[in-house]
C-alpha positions as a Python dict, from the first residue, in 0.01 Angstrom:
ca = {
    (1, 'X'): (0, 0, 0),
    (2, 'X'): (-134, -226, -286),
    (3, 'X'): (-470, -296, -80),
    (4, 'X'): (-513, 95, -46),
    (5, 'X'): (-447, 184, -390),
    (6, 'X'): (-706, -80, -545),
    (7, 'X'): (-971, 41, -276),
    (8, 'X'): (-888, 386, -413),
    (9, 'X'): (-964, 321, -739),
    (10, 'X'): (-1251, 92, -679),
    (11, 'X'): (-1159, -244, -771),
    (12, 'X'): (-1460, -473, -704),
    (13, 'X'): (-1398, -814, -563),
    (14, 'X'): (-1489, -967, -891),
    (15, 'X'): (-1255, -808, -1122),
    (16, 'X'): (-1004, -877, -793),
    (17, 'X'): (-1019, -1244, -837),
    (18, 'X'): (-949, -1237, -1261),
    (19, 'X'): (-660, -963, -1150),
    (20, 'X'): (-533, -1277, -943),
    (21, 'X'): (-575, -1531, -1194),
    (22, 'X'): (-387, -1305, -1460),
    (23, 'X'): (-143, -1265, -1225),
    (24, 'X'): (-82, -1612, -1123),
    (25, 'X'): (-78, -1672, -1510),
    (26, 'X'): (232, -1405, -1568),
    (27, 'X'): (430, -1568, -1312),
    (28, 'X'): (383, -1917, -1497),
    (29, 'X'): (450, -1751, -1835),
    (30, 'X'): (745, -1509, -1740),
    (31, 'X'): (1065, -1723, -1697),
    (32, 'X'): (985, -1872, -2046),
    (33, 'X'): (919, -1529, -2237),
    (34, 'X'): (1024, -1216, -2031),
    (35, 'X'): (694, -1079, -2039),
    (36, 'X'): (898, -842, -1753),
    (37, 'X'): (1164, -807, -1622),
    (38, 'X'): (1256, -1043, -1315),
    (39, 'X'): (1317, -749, -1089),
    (40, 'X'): (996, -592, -1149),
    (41, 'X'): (803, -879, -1137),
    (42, 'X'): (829, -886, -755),
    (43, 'X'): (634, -567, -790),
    (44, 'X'): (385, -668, -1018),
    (45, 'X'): (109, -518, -874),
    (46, 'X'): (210, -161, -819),
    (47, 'X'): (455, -103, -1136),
    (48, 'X'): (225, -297, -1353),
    (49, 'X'): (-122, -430, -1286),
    (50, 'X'): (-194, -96, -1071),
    (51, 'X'): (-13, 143, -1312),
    (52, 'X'): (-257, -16, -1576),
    (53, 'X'): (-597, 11, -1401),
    (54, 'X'): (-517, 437, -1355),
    (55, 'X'): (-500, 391, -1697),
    (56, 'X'): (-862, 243, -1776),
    (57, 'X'): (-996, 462, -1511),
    (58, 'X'): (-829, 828, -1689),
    (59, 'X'): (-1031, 689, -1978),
    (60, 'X'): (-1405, 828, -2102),
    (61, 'X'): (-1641, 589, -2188),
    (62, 'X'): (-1565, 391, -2544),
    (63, 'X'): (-1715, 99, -2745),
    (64, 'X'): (-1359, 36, -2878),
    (65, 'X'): (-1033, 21, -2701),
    (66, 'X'): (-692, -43, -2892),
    (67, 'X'): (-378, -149, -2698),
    (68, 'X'): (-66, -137, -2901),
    (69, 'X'): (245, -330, -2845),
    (70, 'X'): (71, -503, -2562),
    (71, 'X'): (324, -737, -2450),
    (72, 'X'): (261, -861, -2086),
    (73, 'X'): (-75, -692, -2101),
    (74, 'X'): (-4, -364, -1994),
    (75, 'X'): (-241, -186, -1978),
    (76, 'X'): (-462, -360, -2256),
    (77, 'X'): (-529, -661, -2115),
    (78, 'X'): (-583, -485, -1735),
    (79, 'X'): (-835, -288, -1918),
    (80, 'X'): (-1032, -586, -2075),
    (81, 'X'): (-978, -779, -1733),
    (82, 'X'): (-1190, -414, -1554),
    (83, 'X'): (-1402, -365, -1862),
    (84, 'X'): (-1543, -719, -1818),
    (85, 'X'): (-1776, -593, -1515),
    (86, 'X'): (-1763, -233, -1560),
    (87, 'X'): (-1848, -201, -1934),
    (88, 'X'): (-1895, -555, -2086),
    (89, 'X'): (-1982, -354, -2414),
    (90, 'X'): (-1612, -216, -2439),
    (91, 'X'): (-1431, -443, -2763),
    (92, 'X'): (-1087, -407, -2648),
    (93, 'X'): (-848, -509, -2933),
    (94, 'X'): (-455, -652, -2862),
    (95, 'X'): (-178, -533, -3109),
    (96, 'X'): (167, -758, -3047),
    (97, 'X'): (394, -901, -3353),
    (98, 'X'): (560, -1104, -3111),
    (99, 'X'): (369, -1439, -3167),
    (100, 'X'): (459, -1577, -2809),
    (101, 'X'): (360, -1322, -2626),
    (102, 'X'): (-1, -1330, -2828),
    (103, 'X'): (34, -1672, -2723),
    (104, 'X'): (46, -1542, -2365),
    (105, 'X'): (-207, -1267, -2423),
    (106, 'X'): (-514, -1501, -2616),
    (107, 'X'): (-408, -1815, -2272),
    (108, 'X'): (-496, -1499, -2000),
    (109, 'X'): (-713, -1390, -2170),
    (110, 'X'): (-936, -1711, -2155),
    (111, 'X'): (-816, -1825, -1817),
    (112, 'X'): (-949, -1505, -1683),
    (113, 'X'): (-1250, -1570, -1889),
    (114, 'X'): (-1270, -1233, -2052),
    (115, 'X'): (-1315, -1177, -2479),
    (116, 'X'): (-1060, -1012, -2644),
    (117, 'X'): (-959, -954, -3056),
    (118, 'X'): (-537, -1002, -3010),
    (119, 'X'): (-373, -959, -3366),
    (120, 'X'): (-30, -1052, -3426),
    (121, 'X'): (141, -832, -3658),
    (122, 'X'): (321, -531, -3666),
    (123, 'X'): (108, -220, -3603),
    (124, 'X'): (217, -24, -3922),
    (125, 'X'): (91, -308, -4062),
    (126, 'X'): (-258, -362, -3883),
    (127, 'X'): (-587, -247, -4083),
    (128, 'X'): (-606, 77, -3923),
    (129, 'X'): (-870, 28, -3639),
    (130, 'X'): (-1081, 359, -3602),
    (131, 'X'): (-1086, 349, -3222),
    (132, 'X'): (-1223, 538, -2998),
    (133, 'X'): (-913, 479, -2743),
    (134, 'X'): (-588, 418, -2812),
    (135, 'X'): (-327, 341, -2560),
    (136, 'X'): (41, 183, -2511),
    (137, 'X'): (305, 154, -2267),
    (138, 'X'): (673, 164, -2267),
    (139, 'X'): (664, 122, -2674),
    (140, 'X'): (870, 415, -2806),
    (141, 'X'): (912, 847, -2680),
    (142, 'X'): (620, 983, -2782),
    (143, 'X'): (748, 1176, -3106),
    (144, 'X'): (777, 802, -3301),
    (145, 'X'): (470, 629, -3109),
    (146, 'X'): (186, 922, -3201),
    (147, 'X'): (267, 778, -3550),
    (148, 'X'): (169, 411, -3448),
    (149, 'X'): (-134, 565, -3229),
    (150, 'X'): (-274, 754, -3519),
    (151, 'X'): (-247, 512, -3774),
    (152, 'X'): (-547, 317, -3485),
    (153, 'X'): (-741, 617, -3353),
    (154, 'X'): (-1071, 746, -3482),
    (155, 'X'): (-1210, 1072, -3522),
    (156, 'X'): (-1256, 1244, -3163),
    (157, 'X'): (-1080, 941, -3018),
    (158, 'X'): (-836, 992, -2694),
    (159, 'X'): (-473, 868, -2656),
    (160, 'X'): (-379, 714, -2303),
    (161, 'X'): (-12, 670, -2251),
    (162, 'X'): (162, 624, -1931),
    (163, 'X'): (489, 814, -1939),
    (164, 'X'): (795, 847, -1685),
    (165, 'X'): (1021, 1122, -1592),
    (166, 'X'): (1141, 1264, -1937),
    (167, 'X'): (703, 1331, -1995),
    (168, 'X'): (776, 1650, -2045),
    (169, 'X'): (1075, 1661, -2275),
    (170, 'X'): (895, 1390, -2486),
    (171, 'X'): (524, 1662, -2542),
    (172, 'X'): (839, 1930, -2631),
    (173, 'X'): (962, 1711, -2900),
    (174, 'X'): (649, 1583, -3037),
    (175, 'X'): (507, 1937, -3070),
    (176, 'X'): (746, 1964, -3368),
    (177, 'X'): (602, 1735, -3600),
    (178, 'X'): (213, 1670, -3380),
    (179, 'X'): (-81, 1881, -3280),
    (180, 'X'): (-241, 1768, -2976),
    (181, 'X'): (-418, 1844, -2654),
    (182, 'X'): (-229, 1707, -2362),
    (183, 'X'): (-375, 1658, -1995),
    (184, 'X'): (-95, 1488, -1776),
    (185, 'X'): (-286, 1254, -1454),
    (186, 'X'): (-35, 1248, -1227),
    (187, 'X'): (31, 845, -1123),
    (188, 'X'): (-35, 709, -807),
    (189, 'X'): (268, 454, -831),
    (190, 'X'): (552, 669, -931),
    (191, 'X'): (568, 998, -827),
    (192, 'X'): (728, 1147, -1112),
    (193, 'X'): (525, 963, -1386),
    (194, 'X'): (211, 1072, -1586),
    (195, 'X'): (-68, 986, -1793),
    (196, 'X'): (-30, 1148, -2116),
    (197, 'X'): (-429, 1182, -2214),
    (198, 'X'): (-463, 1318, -2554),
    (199, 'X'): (-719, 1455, -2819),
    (200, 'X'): (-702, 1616, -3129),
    (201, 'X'): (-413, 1474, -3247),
    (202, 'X'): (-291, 1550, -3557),
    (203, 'X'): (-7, 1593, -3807),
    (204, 'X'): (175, 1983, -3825),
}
């Protein structure tokens, strides 16, 4: 199934060997910091690495891409590890206050040998970074994180946020306080999750 769903989306054999380096270097990293959790790291390709590269490839062409709460590097560093070959002119920029897992992010980063910015502070607190993209994953229901993703995205920019089973419930809620469009990619992985892509958002 894995095999299949990287031919689908047209993962050359370049980006393939950095997607196994990163992945060897998660493995190392993950019994020391929980980058995720033990059960899902025997499906680290599907639920994460795979669920990641949908991500990059619902997204229009950018010259800036701004992961928040990156973590393990999902998707932000997947989408730096793609953008490498595919659009070397992408700056992809890594928001995670948790100073080990920067750590982790700025040691994959090089080991895969692709450049990324990783700042390590809270992302209320981060310069707000005018970008064209914004995304995140598994940070907060949508209501609380458009406040973090607006804070980061520029004029005309678009939001990419994978979302499970409660999608819907969450675009309900955050049409109280948010204006936005909403286009919903269904994922390949999980048959009841989405990408949320968004424009035009905006404070009611």
């Amino acid at each position: 199934m894995e095999r299949e769903l990287l031919d689908q989306l047209n993962v050359s054999r370049e980006t393939m060997k950095r997607l196994e380096v990163f992945s060897e270097v998660i493995r190392k990293w993950n019994p020391k910091i929980n980058l995720v959790s033990k059960n899902s790291l025997k499906f680290l390709w599907t639920r994460h690495i795979i669920d990641s590269i949908q991500v990059y490839r619902s997204a229009p062409s950018a010259k800036t891409w701004v992961d928040i709460g990156s973590g393990g590097g999902f998707p932000g560093l997947i989408v730096a590890l793609l953008a490498a070959d595919e659009a070397p002119e992408l700056a992809v920029t890594l928001i995670e206050s948790d100073q080990r897992k920067s750590a982790f992010l700025r040691t994959a980063a090089r080991e895969c040998g692709v450049r990324v910015q990783v700042i390590s502070d809270r992302i209320e607190k981060v310069e707000p970074q005018n970008a064209n993209i914004v995304s995140a994953r598994a940070l907060a229901d949508l209501n609380v994180l458009l406040g973090y993703v607006h804070r980061h995205l520029g004029t005309n920019g678009t939001v990419l946020l994978p979302k499970g089973v409660t999608w819907k419930k969450e675009v309900e809620d955050a049409c109280q306080s948010w204006h936005f469009e909403a286009e919903p990619i269904s994922s390949l992985t999980e048959p009841d999750a989405v990408i949320l892509k968004l424009q035009g958002v905006a404070r009611v």
